[in-house]
ROMARRO-592851 format. One line per field, with one value per residue (C-alpha): residue number from 1; x, y, z. Coordinates in nm, 3 decimals, decimal comma. Layout:
i <- [NUM ...]
east <- [X ...]
north <- [Y ...]
up <- [Z ...]
//
This chain:
i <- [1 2 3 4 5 6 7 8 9 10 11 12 13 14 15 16 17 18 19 20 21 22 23 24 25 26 27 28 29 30 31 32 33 34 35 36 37 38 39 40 41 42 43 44 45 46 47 48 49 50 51 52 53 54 55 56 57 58 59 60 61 62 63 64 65 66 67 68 69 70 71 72 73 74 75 76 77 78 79 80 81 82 83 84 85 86 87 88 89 90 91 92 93 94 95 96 97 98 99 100 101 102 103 104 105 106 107 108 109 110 111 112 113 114 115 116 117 118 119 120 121 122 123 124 125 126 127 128 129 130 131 132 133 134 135 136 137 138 139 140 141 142 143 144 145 146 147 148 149 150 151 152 153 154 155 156 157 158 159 160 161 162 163 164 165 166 167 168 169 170 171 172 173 174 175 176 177 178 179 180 181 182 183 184 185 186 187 188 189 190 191 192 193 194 195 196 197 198 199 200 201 202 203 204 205 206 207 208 209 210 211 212 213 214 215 216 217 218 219 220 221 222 223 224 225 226 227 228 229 230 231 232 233 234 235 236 237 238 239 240 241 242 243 244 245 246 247 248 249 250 251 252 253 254 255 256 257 258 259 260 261 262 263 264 265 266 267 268 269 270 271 272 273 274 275 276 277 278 279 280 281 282 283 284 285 286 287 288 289 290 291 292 293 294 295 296 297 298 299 300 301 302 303 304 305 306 307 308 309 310 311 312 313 314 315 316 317 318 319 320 321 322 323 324 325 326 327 328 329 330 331 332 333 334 335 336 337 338 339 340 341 342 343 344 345 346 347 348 349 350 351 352 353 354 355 356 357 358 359 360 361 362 363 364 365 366 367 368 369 370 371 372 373 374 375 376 377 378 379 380 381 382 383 384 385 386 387 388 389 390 391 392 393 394 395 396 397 398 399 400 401 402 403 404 405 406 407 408 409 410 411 412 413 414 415 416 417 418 419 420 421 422 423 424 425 426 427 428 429 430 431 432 433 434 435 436 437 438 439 440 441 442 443 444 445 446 447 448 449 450 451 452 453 454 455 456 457 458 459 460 461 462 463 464 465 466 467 468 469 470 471 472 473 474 475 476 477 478 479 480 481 482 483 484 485 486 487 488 489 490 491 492]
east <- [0,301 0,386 0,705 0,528 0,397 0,726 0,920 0,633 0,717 1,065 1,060 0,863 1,101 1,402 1,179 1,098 1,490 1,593 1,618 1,425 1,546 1,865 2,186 2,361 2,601 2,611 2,230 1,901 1,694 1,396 1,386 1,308 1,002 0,853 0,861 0,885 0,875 0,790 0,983 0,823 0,904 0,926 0,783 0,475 0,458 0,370 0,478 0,753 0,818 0,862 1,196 1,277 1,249 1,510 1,495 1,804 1,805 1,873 2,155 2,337 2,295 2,505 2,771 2,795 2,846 3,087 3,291 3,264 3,430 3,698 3,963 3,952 3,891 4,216 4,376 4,316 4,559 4,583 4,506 4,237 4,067 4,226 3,972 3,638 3,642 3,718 3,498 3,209 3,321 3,281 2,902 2,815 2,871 2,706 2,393 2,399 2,108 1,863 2,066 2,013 1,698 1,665 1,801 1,573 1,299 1,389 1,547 1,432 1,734 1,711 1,866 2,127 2,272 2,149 2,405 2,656 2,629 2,645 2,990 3,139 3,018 3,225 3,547 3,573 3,579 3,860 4,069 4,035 4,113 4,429 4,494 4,461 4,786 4,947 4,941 5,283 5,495 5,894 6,180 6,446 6,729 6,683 6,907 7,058 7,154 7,082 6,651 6,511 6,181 5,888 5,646 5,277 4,968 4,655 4,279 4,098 3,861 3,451 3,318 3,014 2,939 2,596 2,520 2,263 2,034 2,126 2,415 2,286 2,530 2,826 2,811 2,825 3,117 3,345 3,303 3,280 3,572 3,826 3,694 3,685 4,044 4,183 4,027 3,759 3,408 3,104 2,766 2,601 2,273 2,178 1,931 1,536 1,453 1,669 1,711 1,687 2,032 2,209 2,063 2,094 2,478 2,467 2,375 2,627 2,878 2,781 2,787 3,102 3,232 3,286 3,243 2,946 2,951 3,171 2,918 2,588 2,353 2,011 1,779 1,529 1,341 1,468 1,826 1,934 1,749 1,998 2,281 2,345 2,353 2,600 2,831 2,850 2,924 3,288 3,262 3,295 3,638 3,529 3,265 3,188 2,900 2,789 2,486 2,424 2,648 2,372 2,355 2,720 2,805 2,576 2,742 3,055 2,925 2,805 3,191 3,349 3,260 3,457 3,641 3,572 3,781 3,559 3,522 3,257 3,149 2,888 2,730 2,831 2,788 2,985 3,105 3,099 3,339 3,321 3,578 3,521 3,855 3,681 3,533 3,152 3,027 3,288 3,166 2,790 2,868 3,046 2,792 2,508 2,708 2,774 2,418 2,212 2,384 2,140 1,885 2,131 2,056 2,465 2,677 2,926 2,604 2,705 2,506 2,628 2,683 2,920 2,996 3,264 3,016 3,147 2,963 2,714 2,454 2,571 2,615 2,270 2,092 2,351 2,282 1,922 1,844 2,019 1,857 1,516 1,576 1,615 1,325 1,164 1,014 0,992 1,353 1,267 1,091 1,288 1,447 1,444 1,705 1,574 1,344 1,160 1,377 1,374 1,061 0,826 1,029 1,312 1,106 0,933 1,247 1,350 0,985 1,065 1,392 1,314 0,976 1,228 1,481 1,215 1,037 1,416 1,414 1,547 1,451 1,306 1,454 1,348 1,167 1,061 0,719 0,651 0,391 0,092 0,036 0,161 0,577 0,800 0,923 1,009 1,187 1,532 1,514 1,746 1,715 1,916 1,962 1,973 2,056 2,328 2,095 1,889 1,829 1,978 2,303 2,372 2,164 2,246 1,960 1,986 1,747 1,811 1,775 2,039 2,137 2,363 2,510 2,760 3,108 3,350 3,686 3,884 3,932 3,548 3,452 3,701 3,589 3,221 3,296 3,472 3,171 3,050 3,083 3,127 3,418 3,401 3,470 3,504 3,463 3,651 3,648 3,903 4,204 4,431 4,671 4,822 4,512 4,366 4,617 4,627 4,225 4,277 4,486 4,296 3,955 3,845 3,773 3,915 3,858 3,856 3,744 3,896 3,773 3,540 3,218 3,298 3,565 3,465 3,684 3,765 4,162 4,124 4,122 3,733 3,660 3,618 3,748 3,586 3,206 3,182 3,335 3,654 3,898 3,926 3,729 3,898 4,259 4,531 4,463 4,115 4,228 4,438 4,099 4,062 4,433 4,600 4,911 5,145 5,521 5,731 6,054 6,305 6,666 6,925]
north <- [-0,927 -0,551 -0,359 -0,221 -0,539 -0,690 -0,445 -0,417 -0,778 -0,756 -0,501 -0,665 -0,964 -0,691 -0,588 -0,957 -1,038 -0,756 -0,818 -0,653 -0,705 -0,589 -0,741 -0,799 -0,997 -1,181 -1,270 -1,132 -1,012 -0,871 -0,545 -0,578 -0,341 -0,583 -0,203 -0,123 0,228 0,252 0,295 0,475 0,527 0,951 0,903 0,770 0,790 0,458 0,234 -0,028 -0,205 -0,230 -0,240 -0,275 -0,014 -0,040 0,090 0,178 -0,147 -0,255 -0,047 -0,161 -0,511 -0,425 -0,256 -0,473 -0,750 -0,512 -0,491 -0,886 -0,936 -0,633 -0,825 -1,103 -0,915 -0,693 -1,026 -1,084 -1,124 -0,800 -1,038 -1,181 -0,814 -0,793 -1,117 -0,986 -0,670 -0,798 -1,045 -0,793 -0,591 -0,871 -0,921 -0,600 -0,585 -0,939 -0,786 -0,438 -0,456 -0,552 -0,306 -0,055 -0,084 -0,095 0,227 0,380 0,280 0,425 0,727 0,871 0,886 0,708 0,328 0,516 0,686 0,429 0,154 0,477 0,441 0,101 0,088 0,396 0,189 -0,095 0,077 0,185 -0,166 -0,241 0,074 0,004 -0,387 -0,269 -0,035 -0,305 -0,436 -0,076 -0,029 0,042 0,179 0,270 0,186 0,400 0,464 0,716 1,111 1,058 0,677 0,397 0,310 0,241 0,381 0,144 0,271 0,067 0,133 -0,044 -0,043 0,219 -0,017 -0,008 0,267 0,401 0,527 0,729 0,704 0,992 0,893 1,118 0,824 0,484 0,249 0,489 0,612 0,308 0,128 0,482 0,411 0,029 -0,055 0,148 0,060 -0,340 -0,276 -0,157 -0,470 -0,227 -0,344 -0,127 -0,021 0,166 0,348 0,393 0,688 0,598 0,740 0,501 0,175 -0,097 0,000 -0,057 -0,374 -0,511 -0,420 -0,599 -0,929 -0,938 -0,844 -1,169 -1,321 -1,255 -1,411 -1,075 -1,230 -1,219 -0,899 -0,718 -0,534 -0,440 -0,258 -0,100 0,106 0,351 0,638 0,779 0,847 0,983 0,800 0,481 0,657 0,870 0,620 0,414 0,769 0,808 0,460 0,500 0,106 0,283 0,446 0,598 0,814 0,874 1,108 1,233 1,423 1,819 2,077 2,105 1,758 1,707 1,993 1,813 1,463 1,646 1,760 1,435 1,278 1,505 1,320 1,052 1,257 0,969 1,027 1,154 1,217 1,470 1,504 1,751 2,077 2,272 2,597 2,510 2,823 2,730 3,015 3,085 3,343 3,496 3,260 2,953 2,709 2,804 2,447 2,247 2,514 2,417 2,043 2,078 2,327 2,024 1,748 1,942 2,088 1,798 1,472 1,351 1,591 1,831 1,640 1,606 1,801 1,901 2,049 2,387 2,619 2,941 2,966 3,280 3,427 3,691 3,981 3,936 3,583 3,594 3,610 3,366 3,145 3,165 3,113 2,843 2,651 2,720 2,506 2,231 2,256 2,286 1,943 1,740 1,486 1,453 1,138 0,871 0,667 0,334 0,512 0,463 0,815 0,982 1,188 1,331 1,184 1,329 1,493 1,253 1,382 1,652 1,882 1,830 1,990 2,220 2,424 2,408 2,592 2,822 2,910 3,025 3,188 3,364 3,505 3,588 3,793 3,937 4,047 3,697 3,600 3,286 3,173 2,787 2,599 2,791 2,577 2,246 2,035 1,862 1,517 1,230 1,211 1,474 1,633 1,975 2,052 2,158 2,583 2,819 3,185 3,458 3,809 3,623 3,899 3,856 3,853 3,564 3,255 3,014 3,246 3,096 2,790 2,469 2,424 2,035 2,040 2,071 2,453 2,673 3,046 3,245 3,542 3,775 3,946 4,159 4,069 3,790 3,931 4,002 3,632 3,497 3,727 3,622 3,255 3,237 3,467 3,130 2,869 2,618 2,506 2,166 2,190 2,444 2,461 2,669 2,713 2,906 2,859 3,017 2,830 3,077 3,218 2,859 2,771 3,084 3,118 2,762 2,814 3,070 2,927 2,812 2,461 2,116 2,019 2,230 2,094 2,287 2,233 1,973 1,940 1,616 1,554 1,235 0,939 0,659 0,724 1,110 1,233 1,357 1,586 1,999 2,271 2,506 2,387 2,130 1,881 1,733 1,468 1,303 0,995 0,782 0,852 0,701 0,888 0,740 0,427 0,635 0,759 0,435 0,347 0,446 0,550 0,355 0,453 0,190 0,293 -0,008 0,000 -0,120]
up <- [-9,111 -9,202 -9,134 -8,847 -8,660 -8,688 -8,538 -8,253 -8,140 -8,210 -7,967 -7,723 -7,754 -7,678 -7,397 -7,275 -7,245 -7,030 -6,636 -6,396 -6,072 -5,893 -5,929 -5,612 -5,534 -5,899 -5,877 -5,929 -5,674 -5,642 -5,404 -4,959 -5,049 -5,336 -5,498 -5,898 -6,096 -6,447 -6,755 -7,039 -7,412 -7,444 -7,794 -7,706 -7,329 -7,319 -7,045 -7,143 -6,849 -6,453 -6,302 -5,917 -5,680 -5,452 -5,084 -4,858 -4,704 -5,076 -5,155 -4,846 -4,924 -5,279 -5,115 -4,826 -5,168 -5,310 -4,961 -4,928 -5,311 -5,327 -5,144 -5,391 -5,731 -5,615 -5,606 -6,012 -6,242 -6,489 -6,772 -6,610 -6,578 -6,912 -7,053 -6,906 -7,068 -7,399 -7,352 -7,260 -7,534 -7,790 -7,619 -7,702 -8,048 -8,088 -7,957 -8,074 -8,276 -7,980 -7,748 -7,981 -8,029 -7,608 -7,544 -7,849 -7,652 -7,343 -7,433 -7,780 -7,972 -8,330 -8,418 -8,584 -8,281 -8,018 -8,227 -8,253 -7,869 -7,842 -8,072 -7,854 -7,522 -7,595 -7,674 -7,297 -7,261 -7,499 -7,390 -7,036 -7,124 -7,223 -6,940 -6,714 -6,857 -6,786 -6,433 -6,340 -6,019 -5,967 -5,811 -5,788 -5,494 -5,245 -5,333 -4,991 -5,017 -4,763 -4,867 -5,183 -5,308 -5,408 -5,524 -5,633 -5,739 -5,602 -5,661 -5,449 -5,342 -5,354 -5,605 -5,596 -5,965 -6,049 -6,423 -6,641 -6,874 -7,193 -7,252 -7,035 -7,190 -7,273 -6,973 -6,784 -6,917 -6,937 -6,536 -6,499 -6,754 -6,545 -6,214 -6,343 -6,485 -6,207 -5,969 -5,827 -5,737 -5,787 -5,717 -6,002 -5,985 -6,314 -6,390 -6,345 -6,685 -6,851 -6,613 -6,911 -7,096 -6,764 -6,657 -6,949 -6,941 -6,625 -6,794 -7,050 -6,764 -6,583 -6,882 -6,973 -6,643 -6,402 -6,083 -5,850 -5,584 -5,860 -5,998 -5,854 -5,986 -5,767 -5,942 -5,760 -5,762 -5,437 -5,520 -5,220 -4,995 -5,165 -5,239 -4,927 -4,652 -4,858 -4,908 -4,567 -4,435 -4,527 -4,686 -5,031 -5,105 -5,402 -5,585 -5,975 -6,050 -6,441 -6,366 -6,301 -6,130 -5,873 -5,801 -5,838 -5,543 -5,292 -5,333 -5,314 -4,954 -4,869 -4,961 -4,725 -4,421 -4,487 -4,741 -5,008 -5,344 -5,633 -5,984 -6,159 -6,481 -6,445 -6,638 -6,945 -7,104 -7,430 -7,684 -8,064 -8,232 -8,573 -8,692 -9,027 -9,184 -9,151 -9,382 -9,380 -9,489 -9,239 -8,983 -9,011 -9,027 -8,718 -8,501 -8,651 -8,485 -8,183 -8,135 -8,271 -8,084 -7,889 -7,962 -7,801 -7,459 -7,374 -7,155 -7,457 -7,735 -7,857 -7,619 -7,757 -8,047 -8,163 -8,508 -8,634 -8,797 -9,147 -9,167 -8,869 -9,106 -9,380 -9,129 -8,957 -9,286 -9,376 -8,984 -9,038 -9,338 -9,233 -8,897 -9,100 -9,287 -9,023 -9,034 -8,644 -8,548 -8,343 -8,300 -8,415 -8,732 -9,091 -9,146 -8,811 -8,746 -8,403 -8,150 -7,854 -7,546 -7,236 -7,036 -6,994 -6,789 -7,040 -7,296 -7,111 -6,963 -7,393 -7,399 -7,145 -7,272 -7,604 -7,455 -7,237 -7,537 -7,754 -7,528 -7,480 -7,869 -7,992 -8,368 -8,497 -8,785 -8,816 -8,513 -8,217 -8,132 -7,928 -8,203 -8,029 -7,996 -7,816 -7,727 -7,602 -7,966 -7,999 -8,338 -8,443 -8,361 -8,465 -8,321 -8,345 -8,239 -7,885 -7,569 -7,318 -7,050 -7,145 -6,982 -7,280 -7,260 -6,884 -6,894 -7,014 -7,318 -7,318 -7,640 -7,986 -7,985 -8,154 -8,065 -8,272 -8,144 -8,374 -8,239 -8,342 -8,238 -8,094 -7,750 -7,746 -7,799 -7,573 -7,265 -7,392 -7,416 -7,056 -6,862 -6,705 -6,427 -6,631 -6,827 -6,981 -7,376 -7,613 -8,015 -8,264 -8,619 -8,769 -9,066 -8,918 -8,692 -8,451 -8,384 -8,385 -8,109 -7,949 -7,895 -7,744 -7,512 -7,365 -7,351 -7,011 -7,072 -7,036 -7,376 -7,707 -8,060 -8,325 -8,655 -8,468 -8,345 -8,142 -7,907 -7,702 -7,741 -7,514 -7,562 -7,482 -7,173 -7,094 -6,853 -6,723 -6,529 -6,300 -6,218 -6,470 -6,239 -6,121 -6,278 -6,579 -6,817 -7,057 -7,219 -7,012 -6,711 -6,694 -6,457 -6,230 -6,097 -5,941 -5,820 -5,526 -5,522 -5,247 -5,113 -4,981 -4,780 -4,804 -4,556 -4,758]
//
């Protein structure tokens, strides 16, 4: 059998194992319609499999199994909370090789990042584990004497929590560890694009002994045909959304009603600064990692990038031939270091952004042109010379295109890199410390990187400012999304 053949039924075994129903109320079940969508592989645009297709009716029936368990899951010991996550975790890494593999197939991204994923996935897990064991309160006597202060934290109750599909597993557990440790129950929507990743994260969550109605997973086409009825019934206490500002600012609406809690991890318009101080080589290492991640399909890829004059040009050539030798293929291929963007209309708005700053004056300097044939691919593009008043300047490129714009001083890039709604991380590359910190501290962002083209990490606090969403992911302020905080007045 050749290399080829075997991973063909390996990946039709991967493909086999995965459940297709939804989960609701700790069983499979297969949707009131009989309905199913397909999923397709974007490198081939071949259909992989069929997954449920849930209708309204559906996604009542999980939250009305997420109502029925919260009482009871509240009730858990911390250390039982504490067990099923590890558990879980230890599941993933046993099977990261078939997961990975899983989410190449639905997504695009090569083995390499897909098991990256996989690895990053699980530490929410173990993080949140542990924060399970941290929830804490105070007592402490009233200034005026005669009553005591209690106060407690408890779980917020059912969570609704709406997953993309640029990360389907990392995404998943950075909402259902903290929601899990905090004795929250759930109903996830996962994205339709990528489906499998999540269901299959459903399995190894029964599997590792999360009870039934804890977790509930409904996947659809018609998102807010599901979703909306089940924001508005004022059952679920709490909402978190990664998606698009657009998207985010209509659930936002839809939460007032009942004015639901939420968390939003939505757009960015991320600044990559490189001041003429900086290491050249470290700088290009870091723009590739924050640029090429994912294809540059992630809310925190280098969208504009910005270059003191004195190495502008250095740096452009420097970005460009690395960009150049980066070897395009399908995921599952030996030596592919990026796959095919999610869908058609991912790649086509890439196409239409660089048609739109090169007819604006922008320069090609590696890339620039969608290749035929079968897939979604569009290869690593640098440009340059890019205007102010084009489209990739405002828009989120969510592709693995690069722009590189020059500036003069500090106060120029600064003004440059905050002239935007959005405000979730920042990048800056610079040897100098007080301007390091000082350039930091004025950047309109939640997160910076300095000296770093990735700042995601389950123990750091993730999240933006302005209209790239609201709260916080991960760190030790991740659970407190989910608690509620309670005051008890006590006599004495």
């Amino acid at each position: 059998m050749s290399f080829s053949n075997d991973r063909s039924v390996r990946s039709a075994r991967v493909l086999d194992a995965v459940p297709t129903q939804l989960l609701i109320g700790g069983a499979w079940a297969d949707p009131a319609s009989g309905a199913t969508f397909p999923v397709s592989n974007p490198a081939t645009g071949e259909e992989l499999a069929r997954v449920a297709d849930a209708t309204p009716d559906d996604g009542r029936r999980a939250l009305d199994a997420a109502v029925d368990a919260q009482a009871g899951f509240a009730a858990t010991a911390p250390r039982d909370r504490y067990d099923m996550l590890m558990r879980a975790y230890d599941l993933l890494h046993e099977r990261i090789d078939d997961l990975a593999l899983l989410m190449t197939l639905e997504m695009g991204k090569p083995l390499a990042e897909s098991r990256g994923e996989i690895a990053y996935a699980a530490e929410f897990f173990r993080h949140f584990a542990s924060e399970a064991l941290r929830i804490d309160g105070g007592y402490q006597t009233a200034p005026a004497g005669g009553a005591r202060f209690l106060v407690t934290k408890q779980p917020v109750g059912p969570c609704l929590l709406i997953t993309p599909w640029n990360f389907p597993m990392a995404m998943g557990t950075r909402k259902i560890g903290p929601a899990i440790a905090a004795g929250c129950t759930s109903v996830i929507k996962p994205a339709p694009q990528t489906p499998l990743s999540m269901l299959a994260l459903g399995q190894i969550l029964l599997d590792a002994g999360v009870p039934a109605g804890v977790v509930n997973i409904v996947t659809c086409t018609d998102a807010n045909g599901v979703m909306e009825p089940l924001i508005r019934s004022g059952k679920a206490r709490k909402l978190s959304f990664t998606g698009s500002t657009a998207v985010g600012k209509i659930l936002l609406a839809q939460c007032a009603d009942t004015v639901m809690r939420t968390s939003m991890e939505l757009g960015g318009n991320a600044p990559f600064i490189v001041f003429d101080d900086a290491e050249l080589d470290e700088a290009v290492t870091g723009a590739m990692a924050a640029k090429m991640r994912n294809m540059g399909e992630a809310c925190t890829a280098a969208n504009r990038i910005y270059a003191q004059q004195g190495v502008a040009d250095e740096f452009a050539r420097r970005l460009s031939t690395a960009m150049s030798a980066l070897q395009v293929g399908p995921g599952v291929e030996d030596g592919t270091q990026v796959g095919p963007l999610i869908d058609d209309a991912g790649r086509g708005k890439v196409v239409d952004l660089v048609a739109d700053a090169t007819a604006r004056g922008a320069r090609v300097l590696t890339g620039g042109a969608a290749p035929d044939g079968p897939g979604f691919f569009y290869p690593p593009t640098v440009l340059v010379d890019v205007p102010t008043d084009a489209r990739m300047a405002r828009e989120e490129i969510f592709g693995p295109v690069a722009s590189v714009i020059p500036f003069a001083t500090e106060d120029e890039v600064v003004a440059a890199a905050n002239d935007t709604p959005y405000g979730l991380v920042s990048y800056v590359f610079t040897n100098d410390l007080r301007r390091a910190l000082r350039v930091a501290e004025r950047l309109e962002s939640g997160m910076v990187g300095l000296n770093q083209g990735v700042v995601s990490n389950p123990a750091a606090p993730f999240g933006g400012i302005k209209e790239s969403g609201l709260g916080r992911e991960g760190g030790n302020v991740g659970i407190d999304e989910f608690l509620e905080v309670k005051y008890i007045g006590i006599s004495v």
